[in-house]
Structures are given as structure tokens and as C-alpha cells.
C-alpha positions as CSV (number, residue, x, y, z in Angstrom):
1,X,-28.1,41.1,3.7
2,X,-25.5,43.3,2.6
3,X,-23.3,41.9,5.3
4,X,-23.7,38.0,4.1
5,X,-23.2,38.8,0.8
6,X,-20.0,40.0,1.6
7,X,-19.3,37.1,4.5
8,X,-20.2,35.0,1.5
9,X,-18.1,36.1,-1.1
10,X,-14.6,36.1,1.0
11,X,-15.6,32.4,1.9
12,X,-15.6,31.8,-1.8
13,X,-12.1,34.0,-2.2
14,X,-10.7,31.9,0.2
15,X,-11.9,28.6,-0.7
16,X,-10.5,29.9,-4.4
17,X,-7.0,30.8,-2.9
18,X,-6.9,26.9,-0.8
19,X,-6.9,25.6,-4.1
20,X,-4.8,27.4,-6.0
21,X,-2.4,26.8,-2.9
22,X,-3.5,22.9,-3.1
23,X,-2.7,23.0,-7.2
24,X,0.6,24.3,-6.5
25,X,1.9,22.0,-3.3
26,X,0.6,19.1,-6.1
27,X,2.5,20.5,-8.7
28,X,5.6,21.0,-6.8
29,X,4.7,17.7,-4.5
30,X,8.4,16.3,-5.8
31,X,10.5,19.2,-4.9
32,X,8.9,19.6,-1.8
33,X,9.7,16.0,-1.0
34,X,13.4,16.2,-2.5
35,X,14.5,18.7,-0.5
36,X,12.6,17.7,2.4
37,X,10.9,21.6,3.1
38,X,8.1,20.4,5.4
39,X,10.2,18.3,7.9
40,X,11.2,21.5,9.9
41,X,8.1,23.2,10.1
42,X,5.8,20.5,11.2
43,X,3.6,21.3,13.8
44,X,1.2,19.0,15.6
45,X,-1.4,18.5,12.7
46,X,-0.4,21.3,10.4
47,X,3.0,22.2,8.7
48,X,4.1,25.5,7.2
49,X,4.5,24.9,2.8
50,X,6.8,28.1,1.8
51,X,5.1,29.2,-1.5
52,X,7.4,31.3,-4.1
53,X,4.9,33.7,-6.0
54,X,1.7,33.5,-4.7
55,X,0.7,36.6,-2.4
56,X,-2.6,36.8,-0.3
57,X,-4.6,39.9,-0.9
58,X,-4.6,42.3,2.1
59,X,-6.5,45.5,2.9
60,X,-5.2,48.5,4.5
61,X,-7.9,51.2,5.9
62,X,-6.9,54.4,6.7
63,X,-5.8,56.9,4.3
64,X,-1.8,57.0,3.4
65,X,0.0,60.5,3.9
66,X,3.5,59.2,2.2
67,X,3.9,57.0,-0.7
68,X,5.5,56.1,-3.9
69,X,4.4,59.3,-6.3
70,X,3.3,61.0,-3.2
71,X,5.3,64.2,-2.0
72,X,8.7,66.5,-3.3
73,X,11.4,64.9,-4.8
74,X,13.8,64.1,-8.2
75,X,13.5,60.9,-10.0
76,X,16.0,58.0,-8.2
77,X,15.5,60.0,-4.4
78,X,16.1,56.9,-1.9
79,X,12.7,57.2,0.4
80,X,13.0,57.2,3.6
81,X,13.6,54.0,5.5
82,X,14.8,52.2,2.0
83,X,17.3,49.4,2.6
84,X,19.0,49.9,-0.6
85,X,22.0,52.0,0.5
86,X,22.9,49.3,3.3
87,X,22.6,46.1,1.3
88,X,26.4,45.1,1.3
89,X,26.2,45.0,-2.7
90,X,24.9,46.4,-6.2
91,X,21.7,46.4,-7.4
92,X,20.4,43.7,-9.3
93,X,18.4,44.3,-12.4
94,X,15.8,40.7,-11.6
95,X,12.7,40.3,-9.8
96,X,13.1,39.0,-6.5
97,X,10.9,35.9,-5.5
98,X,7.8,36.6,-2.7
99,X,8.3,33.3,-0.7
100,X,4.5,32.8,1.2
101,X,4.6,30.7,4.3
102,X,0.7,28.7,4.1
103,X,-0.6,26.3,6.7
104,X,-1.7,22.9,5.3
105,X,-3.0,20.2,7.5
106,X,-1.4,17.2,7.5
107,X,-4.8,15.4,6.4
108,X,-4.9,17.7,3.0
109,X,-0.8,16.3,2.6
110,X,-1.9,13.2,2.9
111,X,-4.9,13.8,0.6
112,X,-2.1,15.5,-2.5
113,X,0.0,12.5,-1.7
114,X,-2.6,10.0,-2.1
115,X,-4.0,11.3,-5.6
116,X,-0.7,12.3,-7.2
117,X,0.8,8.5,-6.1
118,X,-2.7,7.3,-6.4
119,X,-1.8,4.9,-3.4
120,X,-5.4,3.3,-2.3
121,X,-7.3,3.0,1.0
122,X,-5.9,0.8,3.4
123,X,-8.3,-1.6,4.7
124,X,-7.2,-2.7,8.0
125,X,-6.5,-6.1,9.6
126,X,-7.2,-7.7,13.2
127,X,-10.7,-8.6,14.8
128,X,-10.3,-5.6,17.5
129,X,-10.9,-2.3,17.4
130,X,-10.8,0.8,20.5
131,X,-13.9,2.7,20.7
132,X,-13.9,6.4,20.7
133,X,-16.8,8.5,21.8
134,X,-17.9,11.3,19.6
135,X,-20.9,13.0,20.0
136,X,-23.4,13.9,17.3
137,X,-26.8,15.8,17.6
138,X,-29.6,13.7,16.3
139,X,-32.5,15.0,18.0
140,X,-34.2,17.3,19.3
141,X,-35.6,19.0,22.8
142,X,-37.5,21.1,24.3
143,X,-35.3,22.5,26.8
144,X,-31.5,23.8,26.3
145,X,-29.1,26.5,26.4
146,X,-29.7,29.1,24.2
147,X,-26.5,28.2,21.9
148,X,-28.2,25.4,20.5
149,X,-31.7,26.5,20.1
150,X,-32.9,25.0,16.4
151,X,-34.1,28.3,14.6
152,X,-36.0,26.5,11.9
153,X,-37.9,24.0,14.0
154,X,-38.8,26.7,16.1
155,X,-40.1,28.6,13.6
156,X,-42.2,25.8,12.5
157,X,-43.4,25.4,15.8
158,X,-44.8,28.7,16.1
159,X,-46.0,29.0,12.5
160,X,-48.1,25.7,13.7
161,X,-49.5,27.1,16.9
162,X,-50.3,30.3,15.4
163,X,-52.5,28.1,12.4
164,X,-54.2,25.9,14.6
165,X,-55.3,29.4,16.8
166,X,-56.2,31.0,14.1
167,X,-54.0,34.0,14.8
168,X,-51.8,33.8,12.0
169,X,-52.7,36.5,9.0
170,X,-51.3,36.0,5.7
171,X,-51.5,39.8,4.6
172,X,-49.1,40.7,7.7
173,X,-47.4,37.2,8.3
174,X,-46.0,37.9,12.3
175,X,-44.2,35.0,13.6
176,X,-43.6,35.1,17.4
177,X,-42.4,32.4,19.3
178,X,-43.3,31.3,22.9
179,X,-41.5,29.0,25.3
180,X,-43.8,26.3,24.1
181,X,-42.5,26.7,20.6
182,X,-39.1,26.2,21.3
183,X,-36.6,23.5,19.9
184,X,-33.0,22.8,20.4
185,X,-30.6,20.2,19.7
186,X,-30.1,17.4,21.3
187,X,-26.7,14.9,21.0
188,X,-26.4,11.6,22.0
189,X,-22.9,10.0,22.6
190,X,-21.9,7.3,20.2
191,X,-18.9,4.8,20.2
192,X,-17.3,4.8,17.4
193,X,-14.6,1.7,16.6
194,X,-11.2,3.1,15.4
195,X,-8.3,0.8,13.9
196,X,-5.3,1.3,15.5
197,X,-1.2,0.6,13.8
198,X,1.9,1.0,14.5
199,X,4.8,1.8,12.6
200,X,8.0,0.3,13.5
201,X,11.5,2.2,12.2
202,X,14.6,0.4,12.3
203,X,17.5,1.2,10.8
204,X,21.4,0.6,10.1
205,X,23.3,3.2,11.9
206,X,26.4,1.6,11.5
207,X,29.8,3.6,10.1
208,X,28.5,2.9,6.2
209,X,25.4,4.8,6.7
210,X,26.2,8.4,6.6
211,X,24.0,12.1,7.1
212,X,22.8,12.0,3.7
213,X,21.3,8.8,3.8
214,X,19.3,9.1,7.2
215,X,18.0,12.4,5.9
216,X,17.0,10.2,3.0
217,X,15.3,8.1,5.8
218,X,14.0,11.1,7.3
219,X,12.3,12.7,4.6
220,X,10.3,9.7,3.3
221,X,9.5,8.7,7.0
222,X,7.8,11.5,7.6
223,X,5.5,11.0,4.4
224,X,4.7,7.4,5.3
225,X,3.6,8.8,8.6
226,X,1.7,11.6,6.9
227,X,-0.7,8.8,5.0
228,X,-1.0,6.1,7.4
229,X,-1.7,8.6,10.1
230,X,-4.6,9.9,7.7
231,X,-5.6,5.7,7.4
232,X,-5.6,5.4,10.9
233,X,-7.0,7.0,14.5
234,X,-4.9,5.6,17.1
235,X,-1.1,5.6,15.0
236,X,2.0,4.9,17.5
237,X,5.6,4.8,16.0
238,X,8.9,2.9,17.5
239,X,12.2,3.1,16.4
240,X,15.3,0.2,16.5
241,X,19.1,1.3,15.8
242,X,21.4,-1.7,15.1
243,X,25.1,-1.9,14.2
244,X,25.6,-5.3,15.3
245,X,23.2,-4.7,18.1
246,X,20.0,-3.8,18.0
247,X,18.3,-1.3,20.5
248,X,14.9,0.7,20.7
249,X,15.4,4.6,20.8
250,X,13.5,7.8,20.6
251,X,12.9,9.7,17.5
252,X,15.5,12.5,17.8
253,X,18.1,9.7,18.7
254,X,17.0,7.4,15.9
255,X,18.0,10.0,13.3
256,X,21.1,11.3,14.9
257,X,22.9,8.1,16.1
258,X,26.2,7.6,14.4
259,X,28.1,4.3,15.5
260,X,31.2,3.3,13.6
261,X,30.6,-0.7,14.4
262,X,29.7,-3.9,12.0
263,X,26.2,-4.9,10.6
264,X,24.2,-7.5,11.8
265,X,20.8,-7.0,10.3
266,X,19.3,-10.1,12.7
267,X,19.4,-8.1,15.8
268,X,17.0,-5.6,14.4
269,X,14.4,-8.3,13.2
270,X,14.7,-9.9,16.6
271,X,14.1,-7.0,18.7
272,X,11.1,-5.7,15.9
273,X,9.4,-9.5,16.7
274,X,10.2,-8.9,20.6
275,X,8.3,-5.3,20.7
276,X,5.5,-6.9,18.8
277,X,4.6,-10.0,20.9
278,X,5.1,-7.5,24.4
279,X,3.1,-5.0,23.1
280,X,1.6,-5.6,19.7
281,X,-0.8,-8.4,19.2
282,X,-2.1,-8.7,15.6
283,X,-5.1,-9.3,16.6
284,X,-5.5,-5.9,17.8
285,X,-3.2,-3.7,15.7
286,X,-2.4,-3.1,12.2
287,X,1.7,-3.5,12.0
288,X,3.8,-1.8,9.6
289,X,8.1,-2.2,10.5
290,X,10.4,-0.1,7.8
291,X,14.1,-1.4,7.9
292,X,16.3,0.6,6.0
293,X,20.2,0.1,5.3
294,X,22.4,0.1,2.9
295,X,22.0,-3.6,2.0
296,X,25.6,-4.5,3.9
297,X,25.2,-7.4,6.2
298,X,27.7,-9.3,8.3
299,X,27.3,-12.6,6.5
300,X,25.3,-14.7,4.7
301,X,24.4,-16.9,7.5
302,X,22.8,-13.5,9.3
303,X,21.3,-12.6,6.0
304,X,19.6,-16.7,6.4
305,X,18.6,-16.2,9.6
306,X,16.7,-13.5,8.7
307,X,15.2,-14.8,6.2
308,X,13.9,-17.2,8.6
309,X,12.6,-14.7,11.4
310,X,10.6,-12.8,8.2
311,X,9.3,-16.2,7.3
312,X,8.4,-17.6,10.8
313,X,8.0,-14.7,13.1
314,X,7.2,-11.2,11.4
315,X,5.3,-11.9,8.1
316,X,2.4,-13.8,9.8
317,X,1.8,-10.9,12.6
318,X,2.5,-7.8,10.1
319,X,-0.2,-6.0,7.2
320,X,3.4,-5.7,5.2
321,X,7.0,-5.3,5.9
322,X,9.1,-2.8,4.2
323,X,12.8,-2.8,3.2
324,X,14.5,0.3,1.6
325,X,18.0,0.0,0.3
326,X,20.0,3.2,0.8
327,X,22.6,3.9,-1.3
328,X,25.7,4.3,-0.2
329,X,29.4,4.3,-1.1
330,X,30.2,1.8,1.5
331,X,27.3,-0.7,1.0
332,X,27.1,-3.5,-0.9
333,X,23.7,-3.6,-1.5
334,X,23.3,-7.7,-1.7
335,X,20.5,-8.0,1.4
336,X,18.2,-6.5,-1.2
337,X,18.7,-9.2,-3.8
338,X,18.7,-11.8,-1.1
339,X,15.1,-10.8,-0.3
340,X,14.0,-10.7,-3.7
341,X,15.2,-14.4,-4.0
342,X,13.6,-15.4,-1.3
343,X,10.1,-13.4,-1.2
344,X,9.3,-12.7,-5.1
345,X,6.2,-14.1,-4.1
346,X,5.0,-12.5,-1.0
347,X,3.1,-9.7,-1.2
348,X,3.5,-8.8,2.5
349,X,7.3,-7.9,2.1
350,X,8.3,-5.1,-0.3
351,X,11.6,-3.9,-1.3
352,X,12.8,-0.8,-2.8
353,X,16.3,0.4,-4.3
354,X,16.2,4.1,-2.8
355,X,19.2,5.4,-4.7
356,X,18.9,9.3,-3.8
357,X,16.4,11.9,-3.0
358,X,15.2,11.8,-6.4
359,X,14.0,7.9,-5.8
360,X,12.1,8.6,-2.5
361,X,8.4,9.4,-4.4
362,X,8.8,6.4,-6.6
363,X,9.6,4.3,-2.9
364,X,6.7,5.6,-0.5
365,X,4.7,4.6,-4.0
366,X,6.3,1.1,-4.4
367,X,5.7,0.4,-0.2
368,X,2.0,1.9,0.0
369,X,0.8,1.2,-3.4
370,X,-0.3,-2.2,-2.3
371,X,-3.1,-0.9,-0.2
372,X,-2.3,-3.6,2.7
């Protein structure tokens, strides 16, 4: 008993420290997005948060046979193995900062990102769905491997037997359980329907879009990933770089790709319509294409004919579509306005005017706020 006591109270230690850890990522939620501190640490379902000034409590057993206050020596004595004397510089009279590396799962991020943007639940589109097979245990047998054996309903079996033979004495209550009396769970597979999306990137990589502004990309792609992947099972992602041509890349090419070409934002939109109707029907998936640029386009007529792809071809097959406006020196930033013009009333196309790091919260809230 002893034992469980203790069991139980580092489970309620550590539950304690989760959320003081989950209060602080909240907390700091727009730093952590700002400077973009998760995007190099991500793992496949958890990432590394780096913590300043909260420590997890450790014990050391054994018993210590040098120390500070332990042993000869004058007040200011360097002990042995101190750093101090090779540092490369005075000593400073400030606290240094304790910098803790925690493991969050990327369903908790999406969980802190969802409250503090209170973005709602997604309720998905299209008449088809894949079916997964999980496996639950909602019954019981007689036979099994010991692993599984029911301890309660065995118990209850025995106490039954032993009432019903009369052998059971209340002044010394023995409980002992035969093979008869034995339970143990039983599963039974289940099919389980599961949404599926995709997310389709595409963005200008022409010689106006510099390193700043993909990492501006970057950063608040990987949090729109982070909450759709935690509205969906089945999430797939594709990605379309277009100067004045459009072409489907990988993910480490996507964000590296520097061309010094023009900008024809058409080719994008006609490859993003071409990917869906080879390998996206809407009927089946739950579509979500980003385009992001710096809101310079070749002309106005490729600025009208996409207008008219949005209209004709993407809107109808996607749950939204959404444009982010990078700032840059170089861009003129019109494209946005145009869309604004033309689809202040459709709900399925948002825009948003991403003008630095400092915009990208306010962004991923303005493009999953909607709840589509």
C-alpha cells in the first residue's frame, strides 16, 4: 500500500509539472511562434519546447563524499573541475537562465493553439470516408492469456460459487479462484470511418520573395499542419513552386527554392486544380490549398484569369482556400486587393496581410477561424 501511495503521488507530481509546462508554452505561445523554436526539433508526433526557468526535480541516492561546504579550504577556493578559470571572460554578477528541453505532442500544440486562437472544430466535407480498424475490448471470456485476465469479474465469479456452495465464511472471508471462475477480456475489431484532407502549399519563389519571407511561410505552415493534422486521421500535404511556371516539389525543396524569374500566379492555380481532379476528388477528401506571395503578379489579365479558375475550378472542389500576402520590399501587394474585390462575399476564400513574424498568430487565426 505503501508502494501505491507513492506510485500515486508522483503521477499527481507529474500530471502537476504537464501543466505548469502547458501554462507556460500558452503563455509564451507568441514567442514560440515568432521565432519559430519548434520547427527544428519536430519529431514524428512530438517536438522538443526549450523552457527558460522551470527545472524538473531529480533524486540522487547514494551518499556524497565532496560538496559545496564539504571538505578544507579558504573562502573563493575554485573546486575542482570548475569551469570558471577557462571561460574566455570575467565573471558576471546575473543569474544565468536554466533552459529545459520538454516533449509536447503535437496533439497538446494543437490543443494550446486551438484555446488560445479559439479556432473551432472542423466539421468535414465529402460523402466518403476510409475505414480504420481499431480494436476495443467489450466482452468478456472464459479462456485467454493470462495478460488479460479480468481480476474483478473473477473475483465475482468465485465469490458466487463459493455462496451458492455454501463454503464462503464471513468471519474469515477466503476467496480462491478456480479455472471455472475465471474471466478475461475479450476485443472485437471495429471499423472506424476517418475523414481524410489534404493540404496543398504553393508559393511564389520568384526573385521578390526572399529567406525571410519563406521562413515566414515556414513557421505558420507548420502550425496549420499542427491543427488540421489534430482535425484529421489520414492528412497528406503537396507543395507547388511558381515563378512564371508552376511545378510540384518536395518539402525541403519547397522552402529552399530560390529562382530569380517573373510572376505568373495562374500557373500555380492551374497545376493546384490539376493535382486535385488526378488525385483529389471532393467527394472523398477535405481540400485545403495555401498560396502565399508577395501579392506581385505579372499582369492584370493573369490576376483575371485567376479569378476565374478560383471561381470555376477550385472554390466548388475545396472546404476553403487560403491566400497570405507576404511582405516584401519588392512586392506590390495588389493580388490581395484584387481578391478582396472579387470574393468579399465568399466565405470559402480568405485572405490575410501577413506583414512580419509578429502577424503570423493573427493569420493562422484569420484562415482557421472559420471552422470550414
Amino acid at each position: 500500500m505503501a508502494n501505491e501511495g507513492m506510485v500515486r503521488r508522483v503521477e499527481i507530481d507529474h500530471n502537476r509539472f504537464r501543466q505548469i509546462v502547458r501554462g507556460r508554452i500558452k503563455k509564451d505561445l507568441h514567442r514560440f511562434i515568432t521565432q519559430g523554436e519548434f520547427l527544428t526539433r519536430k519529431g514524428r508526433d512530438v517536438v522538443s519546447v526549450p523552457l527558460p526557468q522551470i527545472r524538473l526535480p531529480q533524486f540522487r541516492f547514494g551518499r556524497s563524499e565532496s560538496g559545496v561546504g564539504m571538505g578544507e579550504g579558504d573562502p573563493g577556493t575554485p573546486l575542482e573541475g570548475d569551469a570558471g578559470s577557462s571561460g574566455g571572460g570575467p565573471g558576471g554578477d546575473q543569474a544565468g537562465e536554466h533552459v529545459l528541453e520538454v516533449e509536447v505532442s503535437l496533439d497538446d500544440l494543437a490543443k494550446i493553439l486551438g484555446e488560445e486562437l479559439e479556432l473551432p472544430r472542423i466539421e468535414p466535407r465529402g460523402t466518403r470516408r476510409f475505414s480504420a480498424v481499431r480494436d476495443r475490448y467489450t466482452g468478456l471470456r472464459r479462456a485467454g492469456p493470462e495478460s488479460l485476465r479480468h481480476f474483478k469479474r473473477t473475483f465475482k465469479e468465485s465469490l458466487k460459487r463459493q455462496m451458492i456452495q455454501g463454503t464462503y465464511d464471513p468471519a474469515q472471508p477466503r476467496i480462491m479462484p478456480i479455472r471455472d471462475d475465471r474471466r478475461y477480456r475479450s476485443w472485437n475489431m471495429r471499423l472506424n470511418p476517418e475523414s481524410n484532407a489534404v493540404i496543398i502549399y504553393m508559393m511564389d519563389v520568384s526573385g521578390s520573395m526572399g529567406s525571410e519571407q519563406k521562413e515566414i511561410v515556414r513557421i505558420e505552415a507548420f502550425w496549420i499542419d499542427t491543427w488540421l493534422r489534430s482535425q484529421y486521421r489520414n492528412l497528406e500535404v503537396r507543395y507547388i513552386v511558381h515563378d512564371a511556371v508552376a511545378k510540384e516539389v518536395d518539402q525541403h525543396t519547397f522552402y529552399h527554392l530560390r529562382e530569380s524569374g517573373g510572376t505568373k500566379i495562374s500557373s500555380a492555380y492551374e497545376l493546384c486544380t490539376k493535382v486535385i481532379e488526378e488525385r483529389y476528388p471532393p467527394s472523398e477528401w477535405n481540400i485545403y490549398p495555401f498560396h502565399f506571395s508577395d501579392g506581385d503578379n505579372w499582369s492584370g489579365k493573369d490576376t483575371e484569369k485567376c479569378v476565374r479558375l478560383l471561381e470555376a475550378e477550385l472554390l466548388p472542389r475545396v472546404n476553403m482556400f487560403g491566400y497570405g500576402q507576404v511582405k516584401s520590399a519588392y512586392g506590390t501587394g495588389q493580388f490581395k486587393g484584387d481578391l478582396d474585390e472579387h470574393f468579399k462575399a465568399d466565405e470559402r476564400l480568405v485572405t490575410s496581410d501577413i506583414q512580419s513574424r509578429e502577424s503570423i498568430l493573427d493569420s493562422i487565426r484569420e484562415f482557421l477561424g472559420k471552422g470550414r
